[in-house]
C-alpha positions as CSV (number, residue, x, y, z in Angstrom):
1,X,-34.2,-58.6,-13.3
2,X,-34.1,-57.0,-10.0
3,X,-30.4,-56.2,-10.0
4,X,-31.0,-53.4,-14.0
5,X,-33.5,-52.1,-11.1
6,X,-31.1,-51.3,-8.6
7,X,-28.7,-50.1,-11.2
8,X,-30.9,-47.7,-12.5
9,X,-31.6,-46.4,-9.3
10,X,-28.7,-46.0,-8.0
11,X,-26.9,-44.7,-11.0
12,X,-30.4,-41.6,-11.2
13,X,-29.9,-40.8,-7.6
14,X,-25.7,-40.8,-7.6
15,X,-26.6,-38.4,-11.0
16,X,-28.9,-36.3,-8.9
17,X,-26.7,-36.3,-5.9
18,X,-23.7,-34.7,-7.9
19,X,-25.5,-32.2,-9.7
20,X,-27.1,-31.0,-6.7
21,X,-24.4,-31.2,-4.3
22,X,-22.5,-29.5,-7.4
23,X,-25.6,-26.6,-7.8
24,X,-25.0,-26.0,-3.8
25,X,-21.0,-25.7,-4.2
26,X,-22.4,-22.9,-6.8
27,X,-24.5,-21.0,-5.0
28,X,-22.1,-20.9,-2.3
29,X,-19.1,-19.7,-4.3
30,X,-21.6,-17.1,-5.9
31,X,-22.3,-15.8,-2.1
32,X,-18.6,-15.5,-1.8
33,X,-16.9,-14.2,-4.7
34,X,-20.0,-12.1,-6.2
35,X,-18.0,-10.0,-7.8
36,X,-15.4,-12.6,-9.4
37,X,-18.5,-14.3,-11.0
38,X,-19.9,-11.5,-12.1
39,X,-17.1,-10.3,-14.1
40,X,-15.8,-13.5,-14.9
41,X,-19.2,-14.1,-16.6
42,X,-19.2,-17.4,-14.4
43,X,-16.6,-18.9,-15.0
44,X,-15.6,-19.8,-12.0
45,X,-18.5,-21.8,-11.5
46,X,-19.1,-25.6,-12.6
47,X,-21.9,-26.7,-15.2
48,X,-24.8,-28.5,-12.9
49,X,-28.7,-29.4,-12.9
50,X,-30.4,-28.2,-10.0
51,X,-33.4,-30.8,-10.5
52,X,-36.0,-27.8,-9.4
53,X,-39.0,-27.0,-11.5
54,X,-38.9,-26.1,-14.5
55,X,-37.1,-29.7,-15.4
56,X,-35.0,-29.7,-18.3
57,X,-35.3,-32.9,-21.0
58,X,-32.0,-34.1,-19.2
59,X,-33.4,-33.9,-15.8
60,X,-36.9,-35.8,-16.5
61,X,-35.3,-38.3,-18.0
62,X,-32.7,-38.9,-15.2
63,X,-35.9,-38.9,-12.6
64,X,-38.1,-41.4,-14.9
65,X,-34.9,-43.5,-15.0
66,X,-34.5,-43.9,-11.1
67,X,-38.9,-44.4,-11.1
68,X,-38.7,-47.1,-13.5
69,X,-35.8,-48.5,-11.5
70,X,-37.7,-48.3,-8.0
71,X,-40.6,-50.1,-10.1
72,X,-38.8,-52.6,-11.2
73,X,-36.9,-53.6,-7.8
74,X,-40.7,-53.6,-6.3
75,X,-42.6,-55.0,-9.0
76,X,-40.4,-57.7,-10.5
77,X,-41.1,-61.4,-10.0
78,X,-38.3,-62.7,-7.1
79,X,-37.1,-66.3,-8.0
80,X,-37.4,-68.0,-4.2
């Protein structure tokens, strides 16, 4: 039971480590190309969750995944 724990963790924090990684890569090309993005109306950027209030249905979900997950892996009955 332990191991669907650390599954679901890792898979939520390997989820929140792209799209934030991926958020910072956007903020950075925005500092650098302002004027491509603005008139490319951001195209040149890649869709990404920041995982900063306000959530969105996609990112609550992804955080309650890797909670349950951490639960699970401390909460779950070992078999020693």
């Amino acid at each position: 039971m332990k191991i669907i724990g650390w599954i679901m963790a890792i898979v939520a924090g390997l989820i929140i480590l792209y799209n934030v990684t991926t958020s910072k890569e956007n903020e950075r090309q925005m500092n650098e190309h302002p004027f491509v993005t603005l008139f490319s109306g951001g195209s040149n950027l890649k869709q990404a969750y920041t995982f900063t209030p306000p959530y969105t249905g996609f990112e609550i979900t992804v955080i309650a995944v890797g909670v349950i997950g951490a639960g699970i892996i401390m909460f779950a009955p070992s078999k020693d």
